[in-house]
C-alpha positions as CSV (number, residue, x, y, z in Angstrom):
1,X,-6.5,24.9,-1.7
2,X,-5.5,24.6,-5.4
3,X,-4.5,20.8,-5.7
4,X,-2.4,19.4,-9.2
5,X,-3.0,15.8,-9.7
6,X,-0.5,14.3,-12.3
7,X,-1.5,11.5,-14.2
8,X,-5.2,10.5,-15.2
9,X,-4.5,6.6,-16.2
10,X,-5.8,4.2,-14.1
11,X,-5.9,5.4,-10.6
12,X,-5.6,9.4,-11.5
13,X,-9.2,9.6,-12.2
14,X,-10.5,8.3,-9.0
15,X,-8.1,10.9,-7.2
16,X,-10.0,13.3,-9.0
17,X,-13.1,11.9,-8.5
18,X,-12.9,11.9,-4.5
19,X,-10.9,15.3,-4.3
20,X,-14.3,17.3,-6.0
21,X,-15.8,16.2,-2.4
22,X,-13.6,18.2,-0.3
23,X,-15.0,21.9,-0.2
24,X,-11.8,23.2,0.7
25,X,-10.5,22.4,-2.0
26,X,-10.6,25.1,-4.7
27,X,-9.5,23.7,-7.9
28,X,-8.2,20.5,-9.2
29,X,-5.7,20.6,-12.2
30,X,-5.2,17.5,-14.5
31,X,-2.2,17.0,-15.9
32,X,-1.2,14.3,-18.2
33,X,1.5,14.1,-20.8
34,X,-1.3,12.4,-23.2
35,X,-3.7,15.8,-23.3
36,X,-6.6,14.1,-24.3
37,X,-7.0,11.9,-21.3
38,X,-6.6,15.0,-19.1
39,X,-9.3,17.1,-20.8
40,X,-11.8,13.6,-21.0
41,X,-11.2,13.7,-17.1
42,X,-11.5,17.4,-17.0
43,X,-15.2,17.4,-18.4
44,X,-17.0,14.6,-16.1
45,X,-15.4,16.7,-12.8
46,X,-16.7,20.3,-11.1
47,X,-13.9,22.5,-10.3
48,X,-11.3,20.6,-12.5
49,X,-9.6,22.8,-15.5
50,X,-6.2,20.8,-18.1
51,X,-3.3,22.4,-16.5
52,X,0.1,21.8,-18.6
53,X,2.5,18.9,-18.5
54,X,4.5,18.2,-15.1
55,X,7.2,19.5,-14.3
56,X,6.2,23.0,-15.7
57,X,2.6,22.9,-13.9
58,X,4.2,22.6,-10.7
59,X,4.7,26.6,-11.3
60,X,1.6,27.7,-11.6
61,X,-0.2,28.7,-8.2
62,X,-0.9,25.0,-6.8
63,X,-0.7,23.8,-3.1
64,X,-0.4,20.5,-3.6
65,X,0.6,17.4,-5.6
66,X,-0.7,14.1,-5.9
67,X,1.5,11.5,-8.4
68,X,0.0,9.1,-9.6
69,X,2.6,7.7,-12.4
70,X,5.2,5.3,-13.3
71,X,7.5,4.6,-10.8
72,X,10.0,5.2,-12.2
73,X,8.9,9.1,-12.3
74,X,8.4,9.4,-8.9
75,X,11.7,10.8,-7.6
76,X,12.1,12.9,-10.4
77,X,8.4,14.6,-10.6
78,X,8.1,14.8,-6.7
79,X,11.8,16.7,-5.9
80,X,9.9,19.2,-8.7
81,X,7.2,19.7,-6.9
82,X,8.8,20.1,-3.4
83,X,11.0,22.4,-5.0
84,X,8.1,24.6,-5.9
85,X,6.9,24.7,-2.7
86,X,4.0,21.8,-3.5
87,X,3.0,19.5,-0.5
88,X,3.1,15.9,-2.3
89,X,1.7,12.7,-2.3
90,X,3.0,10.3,-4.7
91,X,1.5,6.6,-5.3
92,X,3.0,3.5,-4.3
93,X,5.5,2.0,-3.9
94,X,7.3,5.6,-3.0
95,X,9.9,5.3,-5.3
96,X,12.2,2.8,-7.5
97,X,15.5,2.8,-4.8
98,X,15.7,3.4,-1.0
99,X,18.5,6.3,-2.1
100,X,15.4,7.9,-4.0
101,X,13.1,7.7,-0.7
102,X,16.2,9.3,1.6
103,X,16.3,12.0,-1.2
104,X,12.8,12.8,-1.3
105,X,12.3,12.5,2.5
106,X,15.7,15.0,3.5
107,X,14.2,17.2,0.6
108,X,10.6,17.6,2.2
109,X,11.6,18.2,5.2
110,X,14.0,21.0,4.0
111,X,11.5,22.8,2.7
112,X,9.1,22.3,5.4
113,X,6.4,20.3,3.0
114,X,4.2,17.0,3.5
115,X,5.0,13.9,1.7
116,X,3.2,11.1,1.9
117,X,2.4,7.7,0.1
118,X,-0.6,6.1,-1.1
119,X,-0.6,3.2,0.7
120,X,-4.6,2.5,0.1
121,X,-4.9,-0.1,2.5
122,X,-3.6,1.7,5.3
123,X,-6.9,3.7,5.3
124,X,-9.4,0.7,4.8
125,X,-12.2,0.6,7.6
126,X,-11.3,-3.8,7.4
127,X,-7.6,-3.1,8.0
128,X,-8.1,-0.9,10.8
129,X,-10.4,-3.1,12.8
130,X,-7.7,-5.5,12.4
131,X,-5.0,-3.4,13.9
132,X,-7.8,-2.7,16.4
133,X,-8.0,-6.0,17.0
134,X,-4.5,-7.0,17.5
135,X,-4.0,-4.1,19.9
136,X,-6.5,-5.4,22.2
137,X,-5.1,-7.9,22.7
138,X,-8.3,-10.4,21.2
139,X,-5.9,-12.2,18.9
140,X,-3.4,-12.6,21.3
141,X,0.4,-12.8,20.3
142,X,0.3,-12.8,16.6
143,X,2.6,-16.1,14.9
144,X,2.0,-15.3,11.6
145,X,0.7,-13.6,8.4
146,X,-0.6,-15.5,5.2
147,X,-1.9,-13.4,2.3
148,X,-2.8,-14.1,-1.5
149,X,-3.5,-11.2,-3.7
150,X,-4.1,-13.0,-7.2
151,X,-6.0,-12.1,-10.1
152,X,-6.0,-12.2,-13.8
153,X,-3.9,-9.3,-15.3
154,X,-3.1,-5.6,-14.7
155,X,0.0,-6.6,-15.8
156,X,3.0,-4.3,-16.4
157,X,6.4,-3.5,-17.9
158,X,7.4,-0.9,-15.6
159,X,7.7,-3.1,-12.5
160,X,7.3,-6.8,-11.6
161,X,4.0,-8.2,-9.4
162,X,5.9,-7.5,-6.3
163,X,6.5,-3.7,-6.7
164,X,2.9,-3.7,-8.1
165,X,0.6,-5.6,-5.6
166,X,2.6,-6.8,-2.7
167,X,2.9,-3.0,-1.0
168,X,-0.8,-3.4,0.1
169,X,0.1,-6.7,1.9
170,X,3.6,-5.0,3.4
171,X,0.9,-2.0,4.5
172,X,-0.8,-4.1,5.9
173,X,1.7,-6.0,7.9
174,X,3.1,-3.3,9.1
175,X,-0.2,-1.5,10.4
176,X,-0.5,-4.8,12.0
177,X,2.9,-5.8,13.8
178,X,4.3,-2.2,14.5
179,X,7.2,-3.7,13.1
180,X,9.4,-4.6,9.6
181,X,10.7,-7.9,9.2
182,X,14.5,-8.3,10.0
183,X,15.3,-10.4,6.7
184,X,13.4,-11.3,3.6
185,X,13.1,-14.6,1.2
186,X,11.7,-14.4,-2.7
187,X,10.9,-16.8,-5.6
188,X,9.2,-15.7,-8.7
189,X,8.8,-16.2,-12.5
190,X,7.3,-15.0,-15.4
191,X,4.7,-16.7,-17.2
192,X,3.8,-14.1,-19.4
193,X,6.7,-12.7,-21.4
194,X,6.3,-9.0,-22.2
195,X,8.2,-8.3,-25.7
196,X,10.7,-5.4,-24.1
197,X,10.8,-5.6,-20.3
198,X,10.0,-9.0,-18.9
199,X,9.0,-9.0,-15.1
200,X,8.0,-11.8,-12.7
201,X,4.2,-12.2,-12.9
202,X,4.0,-14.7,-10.2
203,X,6.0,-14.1,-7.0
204,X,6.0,-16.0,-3.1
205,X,7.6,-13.9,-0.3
206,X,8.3,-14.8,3.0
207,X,9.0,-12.5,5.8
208,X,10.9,-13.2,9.4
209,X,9.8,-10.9,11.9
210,X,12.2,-12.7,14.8
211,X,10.7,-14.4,18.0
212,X,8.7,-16.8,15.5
213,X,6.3,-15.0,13.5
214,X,6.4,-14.9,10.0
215,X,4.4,-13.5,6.9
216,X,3.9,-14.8,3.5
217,X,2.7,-12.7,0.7
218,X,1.8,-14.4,-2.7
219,X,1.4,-12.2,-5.3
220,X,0.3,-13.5,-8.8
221,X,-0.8,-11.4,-12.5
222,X,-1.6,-14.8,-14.1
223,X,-4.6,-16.5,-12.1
224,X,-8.1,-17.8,-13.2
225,X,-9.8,-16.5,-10.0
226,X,-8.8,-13.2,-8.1
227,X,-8.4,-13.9,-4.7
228,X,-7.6,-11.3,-2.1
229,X,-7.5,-13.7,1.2
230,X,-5.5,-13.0,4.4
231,X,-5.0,-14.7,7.6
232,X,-3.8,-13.3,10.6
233,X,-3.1,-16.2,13.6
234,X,-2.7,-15.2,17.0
235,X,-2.2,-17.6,19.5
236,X,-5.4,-16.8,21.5
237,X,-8.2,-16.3,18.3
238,X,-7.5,-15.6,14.8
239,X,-8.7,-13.8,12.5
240,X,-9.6,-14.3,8.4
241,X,-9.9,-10.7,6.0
242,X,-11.5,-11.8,2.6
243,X,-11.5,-8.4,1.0
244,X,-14.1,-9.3,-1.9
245,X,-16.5,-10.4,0.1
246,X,-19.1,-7.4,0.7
247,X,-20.5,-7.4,4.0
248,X,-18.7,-9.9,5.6
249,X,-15.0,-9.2,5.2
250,X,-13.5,-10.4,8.5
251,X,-14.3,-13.3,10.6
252,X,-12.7,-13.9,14.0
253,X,-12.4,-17.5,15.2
254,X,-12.3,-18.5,18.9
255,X,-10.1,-21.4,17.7
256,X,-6.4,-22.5,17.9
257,X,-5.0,-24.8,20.9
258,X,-5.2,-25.8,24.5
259,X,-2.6,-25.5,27.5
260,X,-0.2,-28.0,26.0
261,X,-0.2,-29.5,29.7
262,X,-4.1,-30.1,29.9
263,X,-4.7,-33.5,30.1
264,X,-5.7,-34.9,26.8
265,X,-4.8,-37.7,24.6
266,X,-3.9,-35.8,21.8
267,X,-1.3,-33.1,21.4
268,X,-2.0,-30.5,21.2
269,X,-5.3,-29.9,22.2
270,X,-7.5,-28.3,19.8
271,X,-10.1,-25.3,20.3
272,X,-13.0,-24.9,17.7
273,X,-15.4,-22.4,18.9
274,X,-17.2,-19.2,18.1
275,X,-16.7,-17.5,14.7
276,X,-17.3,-13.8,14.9
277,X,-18.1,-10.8,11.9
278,X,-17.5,-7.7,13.1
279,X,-20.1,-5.3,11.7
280,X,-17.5,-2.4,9.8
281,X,-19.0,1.0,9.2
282,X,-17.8,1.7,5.3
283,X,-16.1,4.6,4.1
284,X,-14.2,4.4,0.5
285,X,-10.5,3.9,1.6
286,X,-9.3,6.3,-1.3
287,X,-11.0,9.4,0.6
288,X,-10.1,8.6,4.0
289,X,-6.4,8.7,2.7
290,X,-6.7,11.6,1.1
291,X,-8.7,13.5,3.8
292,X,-5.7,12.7,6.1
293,X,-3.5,13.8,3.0
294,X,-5.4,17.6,3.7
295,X,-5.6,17.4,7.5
296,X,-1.8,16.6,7.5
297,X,-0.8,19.9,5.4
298,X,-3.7,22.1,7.6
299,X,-2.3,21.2,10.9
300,X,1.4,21.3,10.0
301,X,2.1,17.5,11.0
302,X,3.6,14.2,9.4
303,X,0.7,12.2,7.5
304,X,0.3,9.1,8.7
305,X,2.0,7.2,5.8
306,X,4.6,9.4,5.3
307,X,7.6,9.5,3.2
308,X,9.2,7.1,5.7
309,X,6.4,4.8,6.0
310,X,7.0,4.6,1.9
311,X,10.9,4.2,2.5
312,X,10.9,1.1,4.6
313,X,8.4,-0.5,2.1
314,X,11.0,0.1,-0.8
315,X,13.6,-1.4,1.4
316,X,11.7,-4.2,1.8
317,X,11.1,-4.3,-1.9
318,X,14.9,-4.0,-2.7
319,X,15.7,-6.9,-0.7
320,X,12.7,-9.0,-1.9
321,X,14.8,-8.2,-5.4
322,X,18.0,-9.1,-4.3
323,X,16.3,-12.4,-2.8
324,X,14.8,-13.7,-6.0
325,X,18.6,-12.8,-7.8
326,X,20.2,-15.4,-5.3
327,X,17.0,-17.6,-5.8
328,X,15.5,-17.0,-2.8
329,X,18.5,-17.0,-0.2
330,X,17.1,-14.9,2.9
331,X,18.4,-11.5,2.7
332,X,18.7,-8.7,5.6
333,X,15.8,-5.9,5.4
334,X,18.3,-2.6,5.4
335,X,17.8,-0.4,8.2
């Protein structure tokens, strides 16, 4: 298998860097519009070779696609390389516009190609002992969601810090409830002005599932600590995923609240008891993705963040936008 992967910025190298592990595949091309970056990749990889700019290296002999650029590009770059006949995975968020993901999604399947997302967290041995968790049955029925993701910086002009960071929350949600929230609420601002396109750096979204539960995302570019903290209540245990914190990443705790009818002075009764870490067999997210990525196009089957997985992200994205226009009014999630 002959793989292209376009842009070698940020996140484009470490594609490269975890495809060279996969002996099936043959070759790795590196394309960048910025030449150099592609041939300073090129030289610290086996099996890697500069291919030319995309869209014209989507002609040359490749299987596959993985897009790792702006945005903004996505739609464009990825109908390219479905039109060539490229299976394609493209980095969150999917695309800029929900019309975009429809486009992309009727056009794979046309042509009888894979397209998937990069939905990272998806794939990350934490996550899925969470959703392991939850479908037990352990946690119970799950009232709601919190999550920071905060941190000094990457920040961006292409989008604001909810279409940057808050997809791997919305992942993660999702992976957990089965489900996408009926209507939206969002409030941001930006504290750091960027001199041509000015984007929220700090953002708070809250999302109604129905029946009760909710989940909170908050989303920040401009903090002194970086925090990546989420909580996940049930009404039996719940559960706490601190994902920088090596080792010991998710703690379950036996706690929450009595029968409200037990006898008790108080109400409600409250349960404090054991607090559990799960021991989590590591595997580097980025590789697990990417090996389902290449098990998805050998067996002929959906991936399982496929291009629909990426469209109902963007439509929660798109009403997140159209939340913080009407300063935070709740808006209905399309579907």
């Amino acid at each position: 298998m002959r793989i292209l992967v376009v842009g070698v910025g940020y996140w484009g190298p470490n594609i490269v860097r975890n495809l060279v592990d996969f002996p099936e595949v043959e070759a790795i091309g590196i394309s960048d519009l910025d030449r150099a970056k592609a041939e300073k990749v090129a030289v610290r990889f086996p099996r890697t070779h500069v291919a030319r700019p995309a869209p014209d290296a989507f002609s040359d002999g490749y299987d596959a696609a993985v897009i790792v650029t702006p945005v903004d590009s996505h739609a464009g770059l990825a109908t390219a390389a479905l039109e060539k006949g490229l299976h394609v995975m493209v980095e969150k968020p999917l695309t800029r516009t929900s019309e975009e993901a429809k486009a992309l999604i009727a056009k794979a399947e046309a042509v009888n190609r894979r397209l998937m997302v990069g939905h990272v967290f998806h794939y990350k041995p934490e996550v899925r002992k969470l959703v392991d968790l939850v479908k037990s049955g352990e946690l119970g029925n799950i009232r709601y969601l919190d999550s920071v993701r905060i941190n000094l910086g990457l920040f961006r002009s292409d989008v604001n810090v909810l279409w940057d960071l808050a997809p791997h929350d919305l992942t993660i949600f999702e992976a957990l409830l089965d489900r996408v929230p009926k209507r939206v609420s969002a409030i941001g601002a930006v504290h750091v002005v960027h001199p041509v396109m000015p984007q929220e750096t700090m953002a708070y979204l809250t999302l109604d599932y129905g029946d009760g539960c909710l989940g909170h995302v908050h989303v920040n570019w401009f903090s002194p600590v970086k925090k990546r903290l989420m909580i996940i209540a049930g009404d039996k245990k719940m559960a706490v995923y601190d994902d920088i914190t090596p080792g010991e990443a998710i703690r379950v705790y036996d706690h929450g609240t009595y029968d409200p009818k037990a006898e008790t002075p108080f109400y409600p009764a409250l349960r404090s008891g054991d607090i559990l870490i799960p021991q989590i067999k590591q595997e580097e997210p980025l590789k697990v993705e990417l090996r389902e990525f290449l098990a998805s196009i050998k067996e002929g089957r959906p991936p399982a963040t496929d291009g629909r997985a990426g469209l109902r992200i963007v439509q929660i994205l798109e009403a997140a936008m159209r939340s913080l226009k009407s300063e935070g009014k709740f808006v209905d999630v399309e579907r």
